[in-house]
mmCIF file of the N, C-alpha and C atoms, coordinates in Angstrom:
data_MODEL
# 
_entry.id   MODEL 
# 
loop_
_atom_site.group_PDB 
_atom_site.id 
_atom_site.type_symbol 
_atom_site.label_atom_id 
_atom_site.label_alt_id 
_atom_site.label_comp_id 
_atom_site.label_asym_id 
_atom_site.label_entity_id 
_atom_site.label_seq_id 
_atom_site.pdbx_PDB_ins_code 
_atom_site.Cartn_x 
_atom_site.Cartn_y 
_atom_site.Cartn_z 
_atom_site.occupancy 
_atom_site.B_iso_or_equiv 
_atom_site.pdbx_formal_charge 
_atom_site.auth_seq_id 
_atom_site.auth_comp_id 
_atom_site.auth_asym_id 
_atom_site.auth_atom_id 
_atom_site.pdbx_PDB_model_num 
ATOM 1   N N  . UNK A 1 1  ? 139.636 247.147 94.733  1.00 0.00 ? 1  UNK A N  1 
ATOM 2   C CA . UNK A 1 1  ? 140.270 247.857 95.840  1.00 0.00 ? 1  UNK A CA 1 
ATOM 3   C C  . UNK A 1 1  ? 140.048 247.073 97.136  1.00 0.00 ? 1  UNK A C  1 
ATOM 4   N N  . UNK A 1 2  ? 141.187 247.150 97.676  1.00 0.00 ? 2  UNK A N  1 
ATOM 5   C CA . UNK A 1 2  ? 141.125 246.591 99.386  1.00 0.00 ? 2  UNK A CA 1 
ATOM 6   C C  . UNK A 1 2  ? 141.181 247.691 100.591 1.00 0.00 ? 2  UNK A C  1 
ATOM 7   N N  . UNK A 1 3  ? 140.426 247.298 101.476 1.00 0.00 ? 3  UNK A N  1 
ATOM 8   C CA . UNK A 1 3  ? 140.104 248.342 102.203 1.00 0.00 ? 3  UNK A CA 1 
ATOM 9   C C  . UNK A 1 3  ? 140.776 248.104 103.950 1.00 0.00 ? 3  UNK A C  1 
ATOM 10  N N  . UNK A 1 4  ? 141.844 248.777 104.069 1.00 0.00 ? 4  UNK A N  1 
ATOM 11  C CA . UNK A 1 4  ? 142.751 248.680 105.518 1.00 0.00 ? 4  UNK A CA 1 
ATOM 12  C C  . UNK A 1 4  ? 142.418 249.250 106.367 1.00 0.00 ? 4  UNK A C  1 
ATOM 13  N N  . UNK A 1 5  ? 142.933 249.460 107.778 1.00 0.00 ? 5  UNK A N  1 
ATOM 14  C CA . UNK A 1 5  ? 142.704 250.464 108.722 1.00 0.00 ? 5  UNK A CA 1 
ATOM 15  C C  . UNK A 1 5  ? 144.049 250.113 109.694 1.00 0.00 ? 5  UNK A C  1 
ATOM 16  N N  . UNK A 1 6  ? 144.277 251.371 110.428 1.00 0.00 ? 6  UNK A N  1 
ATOM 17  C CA . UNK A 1 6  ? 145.054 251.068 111.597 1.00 0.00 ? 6  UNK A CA 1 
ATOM 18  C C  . UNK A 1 6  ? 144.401 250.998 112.625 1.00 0.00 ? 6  UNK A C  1 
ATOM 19  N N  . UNK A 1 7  ? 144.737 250.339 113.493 1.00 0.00 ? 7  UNK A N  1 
ATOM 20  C CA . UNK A 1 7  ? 143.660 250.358 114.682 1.00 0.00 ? 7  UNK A CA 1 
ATOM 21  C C  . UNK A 1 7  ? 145.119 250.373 115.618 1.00 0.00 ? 7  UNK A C  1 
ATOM 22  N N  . UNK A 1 8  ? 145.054 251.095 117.160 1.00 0.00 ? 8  UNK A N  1 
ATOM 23  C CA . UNK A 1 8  ? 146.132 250.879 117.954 1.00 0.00 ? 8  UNK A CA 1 
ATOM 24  C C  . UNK A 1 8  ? 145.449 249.987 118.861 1.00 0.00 ? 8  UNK A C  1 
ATOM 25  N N  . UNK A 1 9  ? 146.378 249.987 120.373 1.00 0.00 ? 9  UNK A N  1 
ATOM 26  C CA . UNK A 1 9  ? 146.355 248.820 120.753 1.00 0.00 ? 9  UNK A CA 1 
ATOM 27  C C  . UNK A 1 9  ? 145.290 248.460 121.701 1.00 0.00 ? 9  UNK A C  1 
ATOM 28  N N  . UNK A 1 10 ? 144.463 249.701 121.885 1.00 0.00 ? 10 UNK A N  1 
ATOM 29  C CA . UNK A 1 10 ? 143.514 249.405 122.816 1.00 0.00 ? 10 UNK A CA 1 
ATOM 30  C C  . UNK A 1 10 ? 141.851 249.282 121.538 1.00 0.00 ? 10 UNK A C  1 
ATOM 31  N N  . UNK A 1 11 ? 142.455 249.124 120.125 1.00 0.00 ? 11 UNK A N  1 
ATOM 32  C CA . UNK A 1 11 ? 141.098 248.968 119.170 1.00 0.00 ? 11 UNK A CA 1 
ATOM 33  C C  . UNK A 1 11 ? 140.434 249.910 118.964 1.00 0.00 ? 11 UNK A C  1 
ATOM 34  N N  . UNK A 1 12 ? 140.950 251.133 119.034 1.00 0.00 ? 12 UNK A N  1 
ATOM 35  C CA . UNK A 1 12 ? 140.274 252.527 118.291 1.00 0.00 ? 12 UNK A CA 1 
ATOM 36  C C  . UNK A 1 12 ? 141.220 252.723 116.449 1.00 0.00 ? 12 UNK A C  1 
ATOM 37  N N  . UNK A 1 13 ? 139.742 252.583 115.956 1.00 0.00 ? 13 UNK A N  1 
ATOM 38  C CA . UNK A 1 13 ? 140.777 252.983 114.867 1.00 0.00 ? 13 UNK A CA 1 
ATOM 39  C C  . UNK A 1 13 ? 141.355 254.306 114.563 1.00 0.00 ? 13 UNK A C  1 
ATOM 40  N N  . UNK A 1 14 ? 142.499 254.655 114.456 1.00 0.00 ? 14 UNK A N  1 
ATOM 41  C CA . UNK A 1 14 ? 143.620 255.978 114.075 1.00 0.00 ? 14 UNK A CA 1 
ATOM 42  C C  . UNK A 1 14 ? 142.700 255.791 112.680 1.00 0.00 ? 14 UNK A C  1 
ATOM 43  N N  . UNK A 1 15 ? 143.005 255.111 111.277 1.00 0.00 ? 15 UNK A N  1 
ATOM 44  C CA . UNK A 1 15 ? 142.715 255.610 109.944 1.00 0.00 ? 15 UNK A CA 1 
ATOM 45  C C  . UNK A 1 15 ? 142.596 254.463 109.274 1.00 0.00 ? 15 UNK A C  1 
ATOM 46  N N  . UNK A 1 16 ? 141.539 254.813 107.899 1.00 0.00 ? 16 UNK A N  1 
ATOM 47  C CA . UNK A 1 16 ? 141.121 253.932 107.653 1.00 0.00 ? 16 UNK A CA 1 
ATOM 48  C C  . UNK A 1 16 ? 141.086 254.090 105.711 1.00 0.00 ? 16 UNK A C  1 
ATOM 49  N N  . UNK A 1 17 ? 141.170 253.507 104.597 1.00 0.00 ? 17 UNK A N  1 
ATOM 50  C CA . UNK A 1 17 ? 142.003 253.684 103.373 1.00 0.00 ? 17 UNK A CA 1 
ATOM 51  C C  . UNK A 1 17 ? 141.578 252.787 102.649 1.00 0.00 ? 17 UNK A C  1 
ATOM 52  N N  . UNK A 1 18 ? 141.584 252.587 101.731 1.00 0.00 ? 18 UNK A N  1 
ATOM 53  C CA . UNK A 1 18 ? 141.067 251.722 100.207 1.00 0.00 ? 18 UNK A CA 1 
ATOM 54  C C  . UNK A 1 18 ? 142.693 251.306 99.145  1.00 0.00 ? 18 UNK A C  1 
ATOM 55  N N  . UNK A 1 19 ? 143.038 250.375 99.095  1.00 0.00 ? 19 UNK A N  1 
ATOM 56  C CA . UNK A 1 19 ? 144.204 250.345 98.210  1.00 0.00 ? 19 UNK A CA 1 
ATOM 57  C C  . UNK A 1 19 ? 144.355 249.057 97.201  1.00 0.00 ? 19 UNK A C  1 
ATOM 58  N N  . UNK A 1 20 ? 145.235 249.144 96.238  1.00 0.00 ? 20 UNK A N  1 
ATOM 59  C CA . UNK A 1 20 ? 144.759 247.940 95.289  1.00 0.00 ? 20 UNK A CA 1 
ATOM 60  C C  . UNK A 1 20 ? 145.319 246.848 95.732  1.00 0.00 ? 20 UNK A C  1 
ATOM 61  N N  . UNK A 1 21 ? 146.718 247.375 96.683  1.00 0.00 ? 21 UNK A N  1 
ATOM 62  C CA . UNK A 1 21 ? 147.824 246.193 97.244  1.00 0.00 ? 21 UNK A CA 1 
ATOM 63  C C  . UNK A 1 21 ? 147.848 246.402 98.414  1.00 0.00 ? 21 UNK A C  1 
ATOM 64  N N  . UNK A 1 22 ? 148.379 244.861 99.481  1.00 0.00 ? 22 UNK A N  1 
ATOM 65  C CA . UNK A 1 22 ? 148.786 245.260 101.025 1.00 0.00 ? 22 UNK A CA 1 
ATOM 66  C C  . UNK A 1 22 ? 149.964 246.363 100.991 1.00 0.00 ? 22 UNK A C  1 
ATOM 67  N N  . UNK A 1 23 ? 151.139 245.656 99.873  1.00 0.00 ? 23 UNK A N  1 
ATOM 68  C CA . UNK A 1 23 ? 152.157 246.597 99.921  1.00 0.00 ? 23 UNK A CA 1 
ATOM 69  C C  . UNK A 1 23 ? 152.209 247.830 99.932  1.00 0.00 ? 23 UNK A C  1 
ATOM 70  N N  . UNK A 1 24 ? 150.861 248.696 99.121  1.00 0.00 ? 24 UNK A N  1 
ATOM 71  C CA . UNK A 1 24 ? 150.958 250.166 99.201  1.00 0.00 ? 24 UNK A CA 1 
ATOM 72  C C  . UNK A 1 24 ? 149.928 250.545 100.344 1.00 0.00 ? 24 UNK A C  1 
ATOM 73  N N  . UNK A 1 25 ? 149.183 249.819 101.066 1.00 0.00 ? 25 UNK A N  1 
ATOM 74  C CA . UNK A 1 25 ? 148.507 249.602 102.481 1.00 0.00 ? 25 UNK A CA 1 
ATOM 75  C C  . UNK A 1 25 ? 149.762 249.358 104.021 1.00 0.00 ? 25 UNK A C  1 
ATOM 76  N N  . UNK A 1 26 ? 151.065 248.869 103.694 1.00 0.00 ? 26 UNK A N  1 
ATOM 77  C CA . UNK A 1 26 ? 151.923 248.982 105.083 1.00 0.00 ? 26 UNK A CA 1 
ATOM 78  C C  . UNK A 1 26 ? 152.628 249.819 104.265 1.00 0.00 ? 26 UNK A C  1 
ATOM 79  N N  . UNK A 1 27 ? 153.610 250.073 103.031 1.00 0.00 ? 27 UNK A N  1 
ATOM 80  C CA . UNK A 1 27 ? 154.099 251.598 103.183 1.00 0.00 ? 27 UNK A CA 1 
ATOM 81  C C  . UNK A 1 27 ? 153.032 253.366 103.970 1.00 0.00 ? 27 UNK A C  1 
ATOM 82  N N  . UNK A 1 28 ? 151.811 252.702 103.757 1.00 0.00 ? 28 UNK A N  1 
ATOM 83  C CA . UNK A 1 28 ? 150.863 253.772 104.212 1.00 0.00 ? 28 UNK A CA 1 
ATOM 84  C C  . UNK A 1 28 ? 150.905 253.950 105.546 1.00 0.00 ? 28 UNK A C  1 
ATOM 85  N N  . UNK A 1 29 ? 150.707 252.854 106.244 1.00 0.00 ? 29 UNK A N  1 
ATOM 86  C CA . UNK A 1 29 ? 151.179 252.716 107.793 1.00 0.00 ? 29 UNK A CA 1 
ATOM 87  C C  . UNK A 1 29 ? 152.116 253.212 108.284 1.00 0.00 ? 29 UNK A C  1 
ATOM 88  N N  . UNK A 1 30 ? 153.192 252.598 107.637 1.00 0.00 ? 30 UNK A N  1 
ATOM 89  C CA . UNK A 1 30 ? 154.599 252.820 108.062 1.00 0.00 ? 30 UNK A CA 1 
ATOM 90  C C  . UNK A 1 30 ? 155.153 254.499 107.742 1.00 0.00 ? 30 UNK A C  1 
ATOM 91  N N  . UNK A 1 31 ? 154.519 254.740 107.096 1.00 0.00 ? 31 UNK A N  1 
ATOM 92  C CA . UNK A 1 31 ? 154.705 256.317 106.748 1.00 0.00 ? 31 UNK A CA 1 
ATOM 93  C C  . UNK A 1 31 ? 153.157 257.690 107.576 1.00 0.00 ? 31 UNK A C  1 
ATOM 94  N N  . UNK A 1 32 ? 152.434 256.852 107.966 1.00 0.00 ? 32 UNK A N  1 
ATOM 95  C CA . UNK A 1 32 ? 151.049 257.556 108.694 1.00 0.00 ? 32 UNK A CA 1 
ATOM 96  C C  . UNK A 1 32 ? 151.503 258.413 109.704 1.00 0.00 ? 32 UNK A C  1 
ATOM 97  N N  . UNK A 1 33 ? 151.158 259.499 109.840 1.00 0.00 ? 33 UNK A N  1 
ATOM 98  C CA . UNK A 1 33 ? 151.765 260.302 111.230 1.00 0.00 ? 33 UNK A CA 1 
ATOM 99  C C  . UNK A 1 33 ? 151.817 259.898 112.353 1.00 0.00 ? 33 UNK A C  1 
ATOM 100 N N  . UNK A 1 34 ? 150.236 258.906 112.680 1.00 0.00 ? 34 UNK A N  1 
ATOM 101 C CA . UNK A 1 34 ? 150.248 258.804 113.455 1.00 0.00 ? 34 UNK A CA 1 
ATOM 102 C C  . UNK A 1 34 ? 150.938 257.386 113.686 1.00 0.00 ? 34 UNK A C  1 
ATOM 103 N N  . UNK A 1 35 ? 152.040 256.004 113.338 1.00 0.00 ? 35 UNK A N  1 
ATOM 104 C CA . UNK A 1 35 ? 152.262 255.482 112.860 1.00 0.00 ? 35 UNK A CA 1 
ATOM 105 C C  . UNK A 1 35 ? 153.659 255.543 114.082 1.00 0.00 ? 35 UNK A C  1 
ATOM 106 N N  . UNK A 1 36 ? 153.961 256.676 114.862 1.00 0.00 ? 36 UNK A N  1 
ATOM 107 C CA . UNK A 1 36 ? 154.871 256.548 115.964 1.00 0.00 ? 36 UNK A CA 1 
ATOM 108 C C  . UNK A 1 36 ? 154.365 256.257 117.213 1.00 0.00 ? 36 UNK A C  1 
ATOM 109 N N  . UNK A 1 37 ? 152.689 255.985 117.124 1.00 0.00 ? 37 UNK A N  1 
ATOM 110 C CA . UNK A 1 37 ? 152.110 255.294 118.156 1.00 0.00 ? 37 UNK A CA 1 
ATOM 111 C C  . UNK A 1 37 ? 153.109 253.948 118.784 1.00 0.00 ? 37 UNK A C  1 
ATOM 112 N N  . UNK A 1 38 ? 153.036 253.914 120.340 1.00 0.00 ? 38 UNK A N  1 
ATOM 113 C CA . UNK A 1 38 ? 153.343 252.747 120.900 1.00 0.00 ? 38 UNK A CA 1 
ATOM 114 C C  . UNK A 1 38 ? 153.566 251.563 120.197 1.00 0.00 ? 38 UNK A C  1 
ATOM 115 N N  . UNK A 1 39 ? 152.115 251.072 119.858 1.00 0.00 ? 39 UNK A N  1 
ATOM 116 C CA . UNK A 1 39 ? 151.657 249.558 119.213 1.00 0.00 ? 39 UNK A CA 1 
ATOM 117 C C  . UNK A 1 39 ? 150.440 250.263 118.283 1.00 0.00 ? 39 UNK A C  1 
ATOM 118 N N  . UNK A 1 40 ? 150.447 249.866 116.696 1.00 0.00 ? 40 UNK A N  1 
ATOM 119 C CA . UNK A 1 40 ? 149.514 249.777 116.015 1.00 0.00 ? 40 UNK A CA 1 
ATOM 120 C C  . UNK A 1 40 ? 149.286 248.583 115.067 1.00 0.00 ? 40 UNK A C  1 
ATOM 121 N N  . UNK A 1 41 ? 148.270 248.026 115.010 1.00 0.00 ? 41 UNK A N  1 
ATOM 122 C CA . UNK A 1 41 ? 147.797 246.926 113.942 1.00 0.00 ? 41 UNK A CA 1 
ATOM 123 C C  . UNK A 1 41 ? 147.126 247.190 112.653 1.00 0.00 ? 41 UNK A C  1 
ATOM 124 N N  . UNK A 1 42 ? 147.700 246.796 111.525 1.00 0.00 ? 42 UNK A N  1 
ATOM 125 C CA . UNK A 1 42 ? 147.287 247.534 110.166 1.00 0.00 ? 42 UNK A CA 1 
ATOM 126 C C  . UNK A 1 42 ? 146.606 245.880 109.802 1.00 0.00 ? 42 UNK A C  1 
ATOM 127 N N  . UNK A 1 43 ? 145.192 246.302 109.679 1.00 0.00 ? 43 UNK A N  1 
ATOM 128 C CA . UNK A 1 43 ? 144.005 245.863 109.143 1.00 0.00 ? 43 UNK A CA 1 
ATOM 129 C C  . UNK A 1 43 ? 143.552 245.399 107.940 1.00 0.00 ? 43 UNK A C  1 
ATOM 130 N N  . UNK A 1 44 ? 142.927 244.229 106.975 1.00 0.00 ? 44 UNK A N  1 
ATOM 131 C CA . UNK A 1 44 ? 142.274 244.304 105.616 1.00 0.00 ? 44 UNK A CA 1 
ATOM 132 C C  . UNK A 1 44 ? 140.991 243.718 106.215 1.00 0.00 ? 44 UNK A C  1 
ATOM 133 N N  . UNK A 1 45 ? 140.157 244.423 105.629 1.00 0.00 ? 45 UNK A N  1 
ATOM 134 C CA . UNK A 1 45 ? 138.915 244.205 105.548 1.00 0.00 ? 45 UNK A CA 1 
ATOM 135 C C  . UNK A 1 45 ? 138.463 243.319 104.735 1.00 0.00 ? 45 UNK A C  1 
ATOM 136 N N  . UNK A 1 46 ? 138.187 241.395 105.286 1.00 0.00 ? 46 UNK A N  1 
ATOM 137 C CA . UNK A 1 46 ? 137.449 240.204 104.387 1.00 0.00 ? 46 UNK A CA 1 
ATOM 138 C C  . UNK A 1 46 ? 136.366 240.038 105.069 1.00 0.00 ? 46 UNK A C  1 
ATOM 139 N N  . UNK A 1 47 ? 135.079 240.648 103.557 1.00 0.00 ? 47 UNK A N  1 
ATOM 140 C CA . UNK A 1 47 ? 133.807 240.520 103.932 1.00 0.00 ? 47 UNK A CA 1 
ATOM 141 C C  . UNK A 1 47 ? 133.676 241.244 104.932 1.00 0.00 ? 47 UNK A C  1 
ATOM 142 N N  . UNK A 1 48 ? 132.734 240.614 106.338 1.00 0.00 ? 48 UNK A N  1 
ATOM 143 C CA . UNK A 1 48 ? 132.621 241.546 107.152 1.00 0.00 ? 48 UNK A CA 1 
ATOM 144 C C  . UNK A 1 48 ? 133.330 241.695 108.491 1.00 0.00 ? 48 UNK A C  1 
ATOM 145 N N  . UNK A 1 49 ? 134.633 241.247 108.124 1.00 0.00 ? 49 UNK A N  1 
ATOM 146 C CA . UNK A 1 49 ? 135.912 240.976 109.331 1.00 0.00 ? 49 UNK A CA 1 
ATOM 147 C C  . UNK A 1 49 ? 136.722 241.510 108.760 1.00 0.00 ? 49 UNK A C  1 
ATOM 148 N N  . UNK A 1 50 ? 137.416 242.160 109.771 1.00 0.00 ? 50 UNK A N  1 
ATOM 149 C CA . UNK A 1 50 ? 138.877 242.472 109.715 1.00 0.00 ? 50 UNK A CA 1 
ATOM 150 C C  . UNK A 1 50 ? 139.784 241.299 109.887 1.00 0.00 ? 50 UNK A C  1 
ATOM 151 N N  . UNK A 1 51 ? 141.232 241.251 109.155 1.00 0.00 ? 51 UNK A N  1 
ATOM 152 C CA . UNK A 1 51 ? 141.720 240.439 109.164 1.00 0.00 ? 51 UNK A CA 1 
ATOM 153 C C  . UNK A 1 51 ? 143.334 241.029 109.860 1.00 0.00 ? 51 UNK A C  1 
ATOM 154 N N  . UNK A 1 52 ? 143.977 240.585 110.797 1.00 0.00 ? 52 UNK A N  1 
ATOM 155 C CA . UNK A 1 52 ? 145.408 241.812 110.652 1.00 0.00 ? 52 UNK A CA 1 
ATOM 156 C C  . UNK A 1 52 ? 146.367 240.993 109.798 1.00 0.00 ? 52 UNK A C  1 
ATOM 157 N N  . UNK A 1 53 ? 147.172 242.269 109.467 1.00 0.00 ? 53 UNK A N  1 
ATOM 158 C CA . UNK A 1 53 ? 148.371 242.032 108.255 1.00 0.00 ? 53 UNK A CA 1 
ATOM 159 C C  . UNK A 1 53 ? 149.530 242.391 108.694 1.00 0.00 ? 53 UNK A C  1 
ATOM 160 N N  . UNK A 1 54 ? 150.054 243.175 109.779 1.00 0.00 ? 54 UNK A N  1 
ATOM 161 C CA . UNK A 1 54 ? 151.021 243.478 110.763 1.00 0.00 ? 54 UNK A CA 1 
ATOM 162 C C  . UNK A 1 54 ? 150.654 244.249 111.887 1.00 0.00 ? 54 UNK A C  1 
ATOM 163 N N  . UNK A 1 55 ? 151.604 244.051 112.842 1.00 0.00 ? 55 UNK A N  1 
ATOM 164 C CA . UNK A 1 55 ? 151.765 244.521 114.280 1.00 0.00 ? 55 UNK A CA 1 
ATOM 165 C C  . UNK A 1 55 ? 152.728 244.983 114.714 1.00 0.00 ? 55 UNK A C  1 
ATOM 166 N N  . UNK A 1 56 ? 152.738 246.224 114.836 1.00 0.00 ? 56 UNK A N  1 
ATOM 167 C CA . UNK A 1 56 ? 154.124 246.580 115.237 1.00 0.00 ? 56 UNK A CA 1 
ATOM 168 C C  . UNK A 1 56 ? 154.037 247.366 116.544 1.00 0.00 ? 56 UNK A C  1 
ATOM 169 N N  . UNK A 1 57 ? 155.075 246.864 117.475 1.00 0.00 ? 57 UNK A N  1 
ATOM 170 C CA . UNK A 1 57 ? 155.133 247.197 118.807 1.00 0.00 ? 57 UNK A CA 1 
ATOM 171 C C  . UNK A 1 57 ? 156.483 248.198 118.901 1.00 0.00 ? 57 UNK A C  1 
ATOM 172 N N  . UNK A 1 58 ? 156.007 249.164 119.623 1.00 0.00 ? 58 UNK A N  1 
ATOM 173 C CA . UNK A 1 58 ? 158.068 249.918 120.528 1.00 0.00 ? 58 UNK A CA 1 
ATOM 174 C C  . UNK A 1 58 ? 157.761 249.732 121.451 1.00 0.00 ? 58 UNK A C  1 
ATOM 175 N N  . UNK A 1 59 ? 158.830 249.380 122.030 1.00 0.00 ? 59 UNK A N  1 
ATOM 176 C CA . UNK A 1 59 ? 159.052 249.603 123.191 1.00 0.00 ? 59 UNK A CA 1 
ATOM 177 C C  . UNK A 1 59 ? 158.938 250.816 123.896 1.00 0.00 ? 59 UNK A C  1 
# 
């Protein structure tokens, strides 16, 4: 298992998840309630860093 998070744009993480794929880690995002935030960055956790995997901004 891989372990994601969203974090928005000022680095609080919104939520945080365990999954076997990125792919079912950004459908999770992209579908998260909170996920109509401004700007959020969806996260994988390598070792003891976060790594980001997308960024998505609105205007």
């Amino acid at each position: 298992m891989k372990h994601f998070r969203i974090v928005d744009r000022d680095g609080a993480v919104i939520d945080q998840q365990s999954f076997e794929t990125e792919d079912e880690a950004l459908a999770w995002a992209h579908t998260h309630p909170r996920s109509g935030t401004p700007e959020w960055t969806l996260e994988e956790q390598v070792g003891h860093d976060w790594e980001k995997r997308e960024k998505r901004e609105r205007p």
